[in-house]
C-alpha positions as semicolon CSV with decimal commas, in nm:
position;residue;x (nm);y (nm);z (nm)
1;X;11,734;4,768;16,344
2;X;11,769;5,052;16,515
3;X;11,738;5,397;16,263
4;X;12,047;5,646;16,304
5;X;12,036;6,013;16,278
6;X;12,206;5,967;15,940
7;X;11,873;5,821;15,862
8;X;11,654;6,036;16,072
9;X;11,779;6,345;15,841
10;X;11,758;6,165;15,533
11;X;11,408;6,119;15,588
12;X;11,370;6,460;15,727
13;X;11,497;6,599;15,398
14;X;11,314;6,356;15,191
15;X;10,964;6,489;15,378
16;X;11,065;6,876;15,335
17;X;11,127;6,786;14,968
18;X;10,810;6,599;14,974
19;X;10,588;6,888;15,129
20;X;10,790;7,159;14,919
21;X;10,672;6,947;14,584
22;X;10,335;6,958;14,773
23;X;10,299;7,274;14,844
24;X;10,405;7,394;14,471
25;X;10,145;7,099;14,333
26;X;9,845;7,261;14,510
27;X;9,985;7,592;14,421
28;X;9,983;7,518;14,057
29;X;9,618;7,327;14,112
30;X;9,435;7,649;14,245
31;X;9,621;7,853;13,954
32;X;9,474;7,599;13,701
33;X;9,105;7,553;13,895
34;X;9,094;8,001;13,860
35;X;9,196;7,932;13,521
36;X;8,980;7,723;13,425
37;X;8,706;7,911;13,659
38;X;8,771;8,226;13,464
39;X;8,763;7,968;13,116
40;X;8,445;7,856;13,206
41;X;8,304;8,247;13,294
42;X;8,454;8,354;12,980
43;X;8,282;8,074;12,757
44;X;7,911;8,118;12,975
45;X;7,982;8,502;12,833
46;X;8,048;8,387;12,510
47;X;7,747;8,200;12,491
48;X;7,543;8,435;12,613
49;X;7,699;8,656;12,287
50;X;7,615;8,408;12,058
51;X;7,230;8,351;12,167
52;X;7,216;8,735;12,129
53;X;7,408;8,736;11,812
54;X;7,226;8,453;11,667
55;X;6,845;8,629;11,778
56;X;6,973;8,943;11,618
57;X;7,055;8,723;11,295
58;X;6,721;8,600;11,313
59;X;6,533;8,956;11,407
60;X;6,746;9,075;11,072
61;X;6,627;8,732;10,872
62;X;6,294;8,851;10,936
63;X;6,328;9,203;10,881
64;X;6,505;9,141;10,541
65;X;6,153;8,871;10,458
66;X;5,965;9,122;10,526
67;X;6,115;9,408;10,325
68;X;6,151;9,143;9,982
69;X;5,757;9,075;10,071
70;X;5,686;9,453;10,091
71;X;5,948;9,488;9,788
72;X;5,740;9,238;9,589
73;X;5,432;9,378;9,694
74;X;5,535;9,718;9,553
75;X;5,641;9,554;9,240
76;X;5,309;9,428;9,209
77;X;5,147;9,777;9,267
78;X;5,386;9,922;9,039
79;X;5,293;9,656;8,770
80;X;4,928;9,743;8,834
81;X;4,957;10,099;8,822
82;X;5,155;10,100;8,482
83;X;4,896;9,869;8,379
84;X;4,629;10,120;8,509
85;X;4,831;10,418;8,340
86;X;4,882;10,206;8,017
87;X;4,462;10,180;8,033
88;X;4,443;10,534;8,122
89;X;4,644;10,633;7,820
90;X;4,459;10,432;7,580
91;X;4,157;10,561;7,708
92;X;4,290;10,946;7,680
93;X;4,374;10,871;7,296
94;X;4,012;10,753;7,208
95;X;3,916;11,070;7,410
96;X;4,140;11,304;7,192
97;X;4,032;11,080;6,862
98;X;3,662;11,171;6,991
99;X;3,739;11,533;7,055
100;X;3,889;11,560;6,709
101;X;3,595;11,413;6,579
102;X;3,407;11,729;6,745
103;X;3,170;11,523;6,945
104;X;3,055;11,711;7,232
105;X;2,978;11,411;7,438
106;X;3,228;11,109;7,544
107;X;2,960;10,836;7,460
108;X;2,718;11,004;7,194
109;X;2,738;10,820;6,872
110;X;2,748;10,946;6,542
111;X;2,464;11,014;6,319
112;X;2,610;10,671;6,127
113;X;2,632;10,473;6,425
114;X;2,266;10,576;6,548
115;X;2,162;10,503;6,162
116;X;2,284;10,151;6,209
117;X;2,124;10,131;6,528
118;X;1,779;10,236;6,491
119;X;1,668;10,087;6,159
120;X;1,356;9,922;6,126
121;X;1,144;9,795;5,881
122;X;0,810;10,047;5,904
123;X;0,585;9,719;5,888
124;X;0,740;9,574;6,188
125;X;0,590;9,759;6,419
126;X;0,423;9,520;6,690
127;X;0,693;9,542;6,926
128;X;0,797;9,816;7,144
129;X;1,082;10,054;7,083
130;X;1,418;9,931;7,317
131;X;1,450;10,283;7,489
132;X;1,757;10,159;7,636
133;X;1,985;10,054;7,317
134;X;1,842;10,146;7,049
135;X;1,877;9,800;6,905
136;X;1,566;9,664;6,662
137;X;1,437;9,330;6,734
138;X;1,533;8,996;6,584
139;X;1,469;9,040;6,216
140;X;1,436;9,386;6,202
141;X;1,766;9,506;6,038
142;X;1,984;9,451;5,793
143;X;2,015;9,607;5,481
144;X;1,825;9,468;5,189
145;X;2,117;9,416;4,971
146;X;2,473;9,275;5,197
147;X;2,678;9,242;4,988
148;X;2,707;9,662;4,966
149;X;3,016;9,790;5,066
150;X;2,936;10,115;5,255
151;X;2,614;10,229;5,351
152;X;2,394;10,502;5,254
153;X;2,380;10,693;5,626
154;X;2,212;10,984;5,468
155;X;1,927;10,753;5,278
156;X;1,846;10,624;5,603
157;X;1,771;10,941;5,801
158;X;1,424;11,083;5,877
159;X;1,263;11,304;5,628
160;X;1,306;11,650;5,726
161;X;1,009;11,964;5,683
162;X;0,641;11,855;5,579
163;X;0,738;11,584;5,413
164;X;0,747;11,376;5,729
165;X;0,383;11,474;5,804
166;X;0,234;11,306;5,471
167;X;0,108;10,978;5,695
168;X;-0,004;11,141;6,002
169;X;-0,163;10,896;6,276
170;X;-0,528;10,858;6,189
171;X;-0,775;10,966;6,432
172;X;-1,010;10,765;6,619
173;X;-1,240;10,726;6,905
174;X;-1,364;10,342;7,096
175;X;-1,728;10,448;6,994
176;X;-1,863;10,685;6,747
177;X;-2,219;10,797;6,720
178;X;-2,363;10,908;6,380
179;X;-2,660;11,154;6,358
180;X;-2,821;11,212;6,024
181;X;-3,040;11,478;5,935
182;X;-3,345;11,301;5,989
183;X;-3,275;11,266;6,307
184;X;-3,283;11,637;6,446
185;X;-3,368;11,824;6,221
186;X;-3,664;11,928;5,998
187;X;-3,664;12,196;5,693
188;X;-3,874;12,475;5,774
189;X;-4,127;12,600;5,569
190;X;-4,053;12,770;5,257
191;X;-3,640;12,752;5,309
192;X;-3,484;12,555;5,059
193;X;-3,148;12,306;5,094
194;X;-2,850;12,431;4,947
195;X;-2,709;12,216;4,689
196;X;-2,349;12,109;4,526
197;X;-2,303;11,919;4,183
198;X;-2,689;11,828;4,217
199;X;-2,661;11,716;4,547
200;X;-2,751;11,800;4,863
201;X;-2,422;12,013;5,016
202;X;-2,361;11,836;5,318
203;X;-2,085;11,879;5,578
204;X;-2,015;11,727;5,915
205;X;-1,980;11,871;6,279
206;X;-1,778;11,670;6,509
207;X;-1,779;11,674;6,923
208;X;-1,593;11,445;7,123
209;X;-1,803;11,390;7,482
210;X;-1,574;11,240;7,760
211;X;-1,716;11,123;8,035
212;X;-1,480;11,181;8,364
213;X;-1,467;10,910;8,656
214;X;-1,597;11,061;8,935
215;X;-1,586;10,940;9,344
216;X;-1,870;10,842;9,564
217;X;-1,820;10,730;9,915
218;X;-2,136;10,513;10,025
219;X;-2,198;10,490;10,360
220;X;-2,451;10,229;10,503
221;X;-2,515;10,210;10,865
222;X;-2,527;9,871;10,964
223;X;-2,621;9,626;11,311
224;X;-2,555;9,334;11,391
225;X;-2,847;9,094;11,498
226;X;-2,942;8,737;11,621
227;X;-3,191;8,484;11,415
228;X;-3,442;8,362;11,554
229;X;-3,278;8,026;11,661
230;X;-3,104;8,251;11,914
231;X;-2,757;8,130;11,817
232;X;-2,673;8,275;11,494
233;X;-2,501;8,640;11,423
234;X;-2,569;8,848;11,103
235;X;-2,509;9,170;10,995
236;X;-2,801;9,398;10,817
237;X;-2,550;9,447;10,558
238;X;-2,653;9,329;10,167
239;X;-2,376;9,041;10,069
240;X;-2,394;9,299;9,747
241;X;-2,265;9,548;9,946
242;X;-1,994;9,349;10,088
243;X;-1,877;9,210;9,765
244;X;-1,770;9,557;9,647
245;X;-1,455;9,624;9,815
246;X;-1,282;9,305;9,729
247;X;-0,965;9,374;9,958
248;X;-1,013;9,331;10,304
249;X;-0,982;9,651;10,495
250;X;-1,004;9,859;10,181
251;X;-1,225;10,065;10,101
252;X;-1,182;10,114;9,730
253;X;-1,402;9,921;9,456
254;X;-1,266;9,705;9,214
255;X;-1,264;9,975;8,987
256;X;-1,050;10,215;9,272
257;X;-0,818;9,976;9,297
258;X;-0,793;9,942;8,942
259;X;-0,764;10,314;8,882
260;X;-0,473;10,341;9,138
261;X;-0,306;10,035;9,019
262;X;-0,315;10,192;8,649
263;X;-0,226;10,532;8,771
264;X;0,045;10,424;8,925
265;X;0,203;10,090;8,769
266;X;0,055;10,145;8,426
267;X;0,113;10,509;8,323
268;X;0,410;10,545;8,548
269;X;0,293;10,862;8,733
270;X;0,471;10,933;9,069
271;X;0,274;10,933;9,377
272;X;0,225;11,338;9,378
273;X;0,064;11,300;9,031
274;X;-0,142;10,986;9,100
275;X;-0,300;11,224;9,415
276;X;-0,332;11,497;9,157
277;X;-0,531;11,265;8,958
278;X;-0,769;11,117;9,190
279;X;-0,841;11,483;9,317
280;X;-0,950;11,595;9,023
281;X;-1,215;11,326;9,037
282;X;-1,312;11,420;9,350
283;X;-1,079;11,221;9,575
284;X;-0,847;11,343;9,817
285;X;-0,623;11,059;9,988
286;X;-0,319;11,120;10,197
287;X;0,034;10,960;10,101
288;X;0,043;10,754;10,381
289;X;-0,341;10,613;10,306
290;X;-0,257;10,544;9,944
291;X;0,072;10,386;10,015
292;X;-0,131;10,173;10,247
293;X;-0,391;10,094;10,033
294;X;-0,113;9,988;9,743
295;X;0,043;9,742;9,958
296;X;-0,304;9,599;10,040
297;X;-0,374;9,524;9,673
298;X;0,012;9,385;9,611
299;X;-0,011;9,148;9,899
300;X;-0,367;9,017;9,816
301;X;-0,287;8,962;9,472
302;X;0,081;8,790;9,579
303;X;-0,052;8,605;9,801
304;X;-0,307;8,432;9,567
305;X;-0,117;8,429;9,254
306;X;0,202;8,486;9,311
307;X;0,281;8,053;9,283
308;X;0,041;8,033;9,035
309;X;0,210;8,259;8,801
310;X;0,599;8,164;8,868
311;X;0,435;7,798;8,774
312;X;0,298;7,915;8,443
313;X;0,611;8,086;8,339
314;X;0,800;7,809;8,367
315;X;0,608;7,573;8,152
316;X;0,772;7,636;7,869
317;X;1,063;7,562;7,647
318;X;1,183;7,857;7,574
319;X;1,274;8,163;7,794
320;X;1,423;8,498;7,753
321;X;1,635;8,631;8,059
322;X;1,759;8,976;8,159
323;X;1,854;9,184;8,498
324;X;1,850;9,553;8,564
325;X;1,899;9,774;8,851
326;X;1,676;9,984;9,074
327;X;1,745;10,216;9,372
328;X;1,578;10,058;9,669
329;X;1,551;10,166;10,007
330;X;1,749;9,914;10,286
331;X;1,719;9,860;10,620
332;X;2,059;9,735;10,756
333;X;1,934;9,440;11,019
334;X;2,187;9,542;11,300
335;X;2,163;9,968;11,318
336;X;1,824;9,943;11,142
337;X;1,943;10,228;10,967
338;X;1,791;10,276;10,570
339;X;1,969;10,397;10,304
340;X;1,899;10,401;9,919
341;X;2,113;10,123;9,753
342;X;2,153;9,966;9,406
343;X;1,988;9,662;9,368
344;X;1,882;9,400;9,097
345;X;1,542;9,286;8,956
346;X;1,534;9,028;8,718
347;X;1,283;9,006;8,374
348;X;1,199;8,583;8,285
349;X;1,001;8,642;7,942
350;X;0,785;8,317;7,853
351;X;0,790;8,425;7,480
352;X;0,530;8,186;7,426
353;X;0,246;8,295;7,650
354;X;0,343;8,655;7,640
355;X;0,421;8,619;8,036
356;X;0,649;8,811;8,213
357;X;0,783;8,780;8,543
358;X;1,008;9,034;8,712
359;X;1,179;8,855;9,031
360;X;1,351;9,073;9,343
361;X;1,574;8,866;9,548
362;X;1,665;9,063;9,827
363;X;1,836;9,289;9,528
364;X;2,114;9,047;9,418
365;X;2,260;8,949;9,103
366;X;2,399;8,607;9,157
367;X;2,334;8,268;9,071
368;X;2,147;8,200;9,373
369;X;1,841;8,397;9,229
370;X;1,900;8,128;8,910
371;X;1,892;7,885;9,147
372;X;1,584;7,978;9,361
373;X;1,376;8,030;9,065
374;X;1,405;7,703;8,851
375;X;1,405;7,545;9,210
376;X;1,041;7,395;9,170
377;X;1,112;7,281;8,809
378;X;1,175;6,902;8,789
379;X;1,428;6,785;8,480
380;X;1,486;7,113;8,320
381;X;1,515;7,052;7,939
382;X;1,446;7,433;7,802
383;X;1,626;7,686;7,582
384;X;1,737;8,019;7,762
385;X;1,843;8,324;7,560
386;X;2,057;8,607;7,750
387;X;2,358;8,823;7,760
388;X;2,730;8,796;7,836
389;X;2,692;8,803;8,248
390;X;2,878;8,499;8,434
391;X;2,588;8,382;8,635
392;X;2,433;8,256;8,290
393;X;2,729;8,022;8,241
394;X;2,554;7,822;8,524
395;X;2,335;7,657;8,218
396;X;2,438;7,404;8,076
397;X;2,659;7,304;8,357
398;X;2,624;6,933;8,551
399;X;2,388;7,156;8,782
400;X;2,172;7,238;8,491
401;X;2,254;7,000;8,164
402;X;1,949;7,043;8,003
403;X;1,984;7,407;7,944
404;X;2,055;7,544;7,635
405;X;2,207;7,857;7,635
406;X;2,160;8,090;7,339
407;X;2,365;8,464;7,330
408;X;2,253;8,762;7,217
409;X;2,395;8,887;6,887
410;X;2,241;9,240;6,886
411;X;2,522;9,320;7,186
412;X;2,772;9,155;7,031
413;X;2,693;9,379;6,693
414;X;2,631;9,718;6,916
415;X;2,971;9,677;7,048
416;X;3,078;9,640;6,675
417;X;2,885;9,967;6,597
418;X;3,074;10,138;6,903
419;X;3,427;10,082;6,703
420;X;3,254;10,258;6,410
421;X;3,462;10,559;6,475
422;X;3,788;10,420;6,544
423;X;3,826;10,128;6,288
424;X;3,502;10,190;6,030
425;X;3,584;9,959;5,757
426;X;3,651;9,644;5,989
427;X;3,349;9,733;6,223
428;X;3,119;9,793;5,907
429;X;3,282;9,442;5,748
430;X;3,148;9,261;6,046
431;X;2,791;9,441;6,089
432;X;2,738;9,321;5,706
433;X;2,746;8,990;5,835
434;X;2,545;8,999;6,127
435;X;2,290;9,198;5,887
436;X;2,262;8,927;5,675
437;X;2,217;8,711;5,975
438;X;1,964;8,919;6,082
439;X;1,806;8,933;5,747
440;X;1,786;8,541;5,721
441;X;1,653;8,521;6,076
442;X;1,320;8,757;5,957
443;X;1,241;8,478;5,662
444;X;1,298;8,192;5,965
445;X;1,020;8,347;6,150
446;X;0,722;8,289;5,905
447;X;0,814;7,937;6,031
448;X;0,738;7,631;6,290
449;X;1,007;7,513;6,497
450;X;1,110;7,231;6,289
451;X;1,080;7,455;5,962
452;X;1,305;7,701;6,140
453;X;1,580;7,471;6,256
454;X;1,624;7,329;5,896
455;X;1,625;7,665;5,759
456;X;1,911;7,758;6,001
457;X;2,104;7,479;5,933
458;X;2,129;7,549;5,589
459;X;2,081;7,963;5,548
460;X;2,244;8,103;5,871
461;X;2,458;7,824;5,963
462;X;2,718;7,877;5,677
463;X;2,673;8,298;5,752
464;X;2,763;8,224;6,137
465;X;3,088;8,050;6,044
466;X;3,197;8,349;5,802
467;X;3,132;8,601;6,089
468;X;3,350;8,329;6,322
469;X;3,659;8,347;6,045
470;X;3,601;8,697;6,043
471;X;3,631;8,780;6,425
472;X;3,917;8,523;6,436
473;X;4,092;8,736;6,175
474;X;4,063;9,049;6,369
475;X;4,188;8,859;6,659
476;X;4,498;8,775;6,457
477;X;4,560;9,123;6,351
478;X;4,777;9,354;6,587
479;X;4,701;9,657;6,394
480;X;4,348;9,605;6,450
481;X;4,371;9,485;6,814
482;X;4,562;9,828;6,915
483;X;4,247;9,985;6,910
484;X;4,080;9,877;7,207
485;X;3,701;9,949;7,137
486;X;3,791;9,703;6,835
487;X;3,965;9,445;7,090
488;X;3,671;9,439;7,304
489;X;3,410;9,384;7,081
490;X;3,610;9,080;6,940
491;X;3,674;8,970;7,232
492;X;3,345;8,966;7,375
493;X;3,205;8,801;7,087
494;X;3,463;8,518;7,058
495;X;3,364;8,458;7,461
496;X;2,998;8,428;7,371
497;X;3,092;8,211;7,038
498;X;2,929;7,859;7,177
499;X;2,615;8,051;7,282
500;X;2,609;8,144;6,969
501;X;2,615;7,778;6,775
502;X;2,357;7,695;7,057
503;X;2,114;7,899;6,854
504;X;2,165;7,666;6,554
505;X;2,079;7,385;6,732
506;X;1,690;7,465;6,782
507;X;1,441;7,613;6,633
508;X;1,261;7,802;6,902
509;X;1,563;8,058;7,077
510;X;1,590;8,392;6,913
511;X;1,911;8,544;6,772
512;X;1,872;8,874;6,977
513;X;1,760;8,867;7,374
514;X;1,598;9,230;7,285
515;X;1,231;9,111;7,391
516;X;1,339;9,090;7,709
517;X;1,570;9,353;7,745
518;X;1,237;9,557;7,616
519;X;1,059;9,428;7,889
520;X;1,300;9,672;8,135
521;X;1,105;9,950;8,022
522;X;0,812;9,959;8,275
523;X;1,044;9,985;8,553
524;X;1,309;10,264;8,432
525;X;0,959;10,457;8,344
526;X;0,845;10,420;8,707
527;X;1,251;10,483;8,817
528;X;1,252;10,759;8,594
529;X;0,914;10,932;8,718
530;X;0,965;10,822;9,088
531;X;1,330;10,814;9,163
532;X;1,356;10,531;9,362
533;X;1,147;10,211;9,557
534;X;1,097;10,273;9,984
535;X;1,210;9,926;10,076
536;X;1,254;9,528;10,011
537;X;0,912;9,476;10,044
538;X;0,791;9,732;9,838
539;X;1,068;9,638;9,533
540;X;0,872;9,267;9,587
541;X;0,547;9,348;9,529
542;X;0,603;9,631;9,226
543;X;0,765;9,321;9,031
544;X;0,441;9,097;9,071
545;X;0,223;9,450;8,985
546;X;0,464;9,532;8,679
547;X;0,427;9,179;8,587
548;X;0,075;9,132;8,565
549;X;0,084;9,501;8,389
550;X;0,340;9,373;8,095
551;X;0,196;9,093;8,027
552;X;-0,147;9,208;7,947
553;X;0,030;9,464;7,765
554;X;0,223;9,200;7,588
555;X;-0,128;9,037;7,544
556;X;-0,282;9,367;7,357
557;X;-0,554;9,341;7,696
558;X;-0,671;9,664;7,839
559;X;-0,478;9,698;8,164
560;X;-0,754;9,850;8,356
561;X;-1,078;9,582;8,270
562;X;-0,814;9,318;8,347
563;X;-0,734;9,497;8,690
564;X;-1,155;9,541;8,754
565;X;-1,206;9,183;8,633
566;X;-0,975;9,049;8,803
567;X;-1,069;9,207;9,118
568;X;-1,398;9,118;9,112
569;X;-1,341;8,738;9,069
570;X;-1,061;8,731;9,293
571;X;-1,240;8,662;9,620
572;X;-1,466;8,423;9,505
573;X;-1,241;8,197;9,269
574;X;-1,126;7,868;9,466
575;X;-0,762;7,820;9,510
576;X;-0,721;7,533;9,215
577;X;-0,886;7,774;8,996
578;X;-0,681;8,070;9,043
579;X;-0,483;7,992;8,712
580;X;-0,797;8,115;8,531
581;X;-0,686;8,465;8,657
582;X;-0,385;8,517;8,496
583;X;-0,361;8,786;8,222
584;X;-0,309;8,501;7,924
585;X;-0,660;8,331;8,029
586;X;-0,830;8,621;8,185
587;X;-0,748;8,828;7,892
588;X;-0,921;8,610;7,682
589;X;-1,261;8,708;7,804
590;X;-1,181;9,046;7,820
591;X;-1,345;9,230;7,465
592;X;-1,049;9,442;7,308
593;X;-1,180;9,794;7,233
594;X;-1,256;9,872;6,854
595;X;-1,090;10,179;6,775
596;X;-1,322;10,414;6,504
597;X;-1,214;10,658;6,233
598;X;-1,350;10,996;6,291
599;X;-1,153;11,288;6,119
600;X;-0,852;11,372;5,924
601;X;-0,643;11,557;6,093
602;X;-0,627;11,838;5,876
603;X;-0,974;11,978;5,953
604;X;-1,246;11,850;6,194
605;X;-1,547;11,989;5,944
606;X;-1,500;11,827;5,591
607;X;-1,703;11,706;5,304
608;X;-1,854;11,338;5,228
């Protein structure tokens, strides 16, 4: 069929129509692609605002951590400091109270406190004085009726004016020489004796001769030579000869070193006064050759008894254990740079043997030196007395089970004593009781072990429960605990309570560690007069020299024979013998000087 224009135009108008609806289609289609081009730049931007909103939410989520961590921090500061300032205040009142009290000093005591303090029994004078607390041994106080409500202070005091002179010290002399008439003199011819009451009148003339050490350097000139087997060497010197310096490389006797040792360790003269000393017997030695010859004599004798005497200590049931500090001189192991630090020597008192050992651990106070020292003990089963300080709770732990450890009571009554001022009726209440502890405790020393346990269970047992109740009631008391000299001492002895029923349980511990504490003495005398130790090894070897030194003080054996004794047998005793030197064995072969009357001291010429 053949198409017609008719047809032809239809078409022709249909495809105009057509490409018109096109044309309007793809118009619309790139209006909707750059709409949904500028959609899609619009959301990437909007994206990109919420990654930067969202990191600036979480850079102000940290900020706002930090600022409650430095808010909480300042909280705690702020806690601290009020408790600091609460302290602070409390402290400031019992400063006023003392000031109104018009004591010049912030820690003197009053003339009752130093009453309670220092009273002793005037028999009980073996031991030495404790310089440090004034405290008396175990036994030694208590009043001799308890049950006294208030003390006499003023009964206790010293006698003042000449009254306190009516026992004076009696003179006396090691060895005393008595020359009667007969002796030098003969009545010349014609003169007649005076007489008195029929007898002759006789009187007596009294010199005291001292004989002063004196130096001698002996120099032998000596060769060597060869025997006549041509293959031996010996010297021309006597074996005699030899024997009398007994420290290699030291020239100084047994007797020099003894002197020098005593000088120095034993009357606690500082190294300008021990060279004073030895001049004025004729002996000049520079510091630097004394020091030298010092730490010749330490390291001989710590090298050979050293082991022998840490052994001997520790045989025993019982020991006493205290720590002090000392200024030492350190070298720091990196700059090697010394400066003068505080460090810590310990005191191990074998109460039994009257041995002493004084331990420096590279100056430290921690359980480590516990540790290193019952190290070469096997099954530990002994009793230990000391104070309050943590590193004793390491007794009777699963480390050590078969330690007992026993408190002290005399610090738990000294802090009691302290209080006096600020609550006296409830510090006094409880130093009754620990009197009469005290007081039962010098009967339970007349006794064995066994004796002494019994007598504990049944006399001081039921007097150690009252003073519990009684520290248990203060504890309960907020009036009382306000004052805080009060609070402590209560405290401190509730802490210490099971230390304190340890004592009950044997017979051998003391109730007060002041033995040992006593002990301290030698070296705050040497601390005192010298000021301070030159190094480690120096602090080392003047705890093995106190040692020896205390113990044969302990013993009642002249320091210097010991010293010369055991000088002289120290080169030539064999190493499994070397116990014999000690000062407890030694000693015993040592004759104690006899001490002889001579004059009163009101007059050295008096009558028969």
């Amino acid at each position: 069929m053949k198409a017609t224009r008719k047809d032809i135009e239809f078409y022709q108008e249909n495809m105009d129509r057509l490409q018109t609806e096109k044309a309007a289609e793809t118009a619309r289609a790139n209006a909707m692609t750059n709409e949904l081009s500028l959609l899609r730049k619009q959301h990437g931007e909007d994206v990109e605002r919420f990654k930067e909103l969202m990191a600036e939410i979480r850079n102000l989520r940290e900020d706002l951590a930090c600022r409650d961590k430095r808010d909480q921090e300042r909280e705690k500061m702020i806690s601290s400091l009020t408790s600091r300032i609460e302290e602070l205040m409390i402290k400031l009142a019992d400063a006023q109270n003392q000031t109104a009290m018009n004591r010049s000093k912030r820690f003197a005591r009053t003339s009752e406190q130093a009453a309670l303090l220092n009273r002793r029994c005037p028999k009980d004078r073996e031991q030495d004085k404790d310089d440090f607390d004034g405290n008396p041994a175990a036994g030694a106080t208590g009043a001799s009726d308890t049950s006294e409500p208030k003390r006499d202070v003023k009964g206790l005091r010293k006698p003042r004016g000449k009254s306190q002179y009516t026992e004076p010290d009696p003179c006396a002399c090691q060895k005393v020489v008595y020359h009667t008439l007969d002796e030098y003199f003969r009545l010349p011819d014609g003169a007649r004796v005076m007489m008195r009451d029929g007898k002759p009148d006789v009187s007596r003339f009294y010199y005291i001769e001292t004989l002063p050490a004196k130096a001698v350097c002996h120099i032998y000139e000596s060769v060597r030579y060869m025997t006549a087997d041509n293959e031996t060497f010996s010297s021309s010197l006597p074996e005699e000869v030899k024997e009398m310096t007994p420290v290699a490389c030291c020239p100084l006797t047994a007797e020099g070193l003894a002197t020098i040792i005593m000088y120095r360790f034993g009357l606690h003269l500082p190294q300008y006064r021990v060279k004073q000393a030895l001049r004025q017997m004729g002996l000049n030695l520079g510091t630097s050759v004394l020091d030298r010859y010092y730490r010749m004599a330490e390291d001989e004798l710590m090298l050979k008894l050293e082991g022998q005497l840490h052994r001997e200590v520790l045989q025993t049931p019982y020991l006493m254990i205290d720590e002090t500090c000392v200024l030492v001189g350190v070298t720091d192991k990196h700059t090697k740079a010394r400066a003068y630090m505080k460090r810590y020597v310990w005191a191990f008192f074998n109460k039994e043997k009257n041995l002493i050992e004084y331990v420096y651990e590279e100056g430290s106070r921690s359980r480590e030196v516990l540790r290193k020292f019952f190290k070469v003990a096997e099954n530990l089963n002994i009793a230990v007395t000391a104070d309050g300080y943590s590193a004793y709770n390491l007794f009777g732990s699963e480390e050590y089970p078969g330690v007992l450890r026993c408190g002290c009571l005399t610090h738990a009554r000294r802090n009691y004593v302290d209080s006096i001022a600020s609550s006296h009726d409830a510090s006094l209440a409880m130093i009754e009781e620990i009197d009469a502890l005290f007081m039962a405790e010098r009967v339970a020393a007349l006794f064995g072990e066994k004796e002494r346990l019994a007598w504990r269970q049944r006399e001081e047992k039921p007097i150690l429960a009252r003073i519990k109740a009684l520290a248990e009631s203060y504890r309960d008391d907020a009036s009382l605990m306000a004052d805080s000299l009060l609070a402590k001492a209560v405290k401190y002895m509730l802490n210490q309570w099971s230390t304190y029923e340890n004592i009950m349980k044997s017979g051998l511990p003391e109730v007060s560690n002041n033995l040992c504490e006593q002990r301290i003495k030698p070296l705050k005398l040497s601390m005192k007069n010298s000021q301070n130790i030159g190094s480690e090894d120096a602090a080392k070897g003047h705890c093995f020299i106190h040692s020896l030194l205390e113990s044969c003080r302990r013993l009642g054996v002249s320091i210097y024979d010991y010293l010369v004794a055991l000088f002289r047998r120290l080169p030539h005793t064999p190493k499994d013998q070397r116990r014999q030197l000690l000062p407890h064995i030694l000693g015993q072969d040592i004759p104690k000087p006899e001490l002889f009357p001579i004059f009163n001291r009101s007059c050295l010429c008096s009558r028969p």
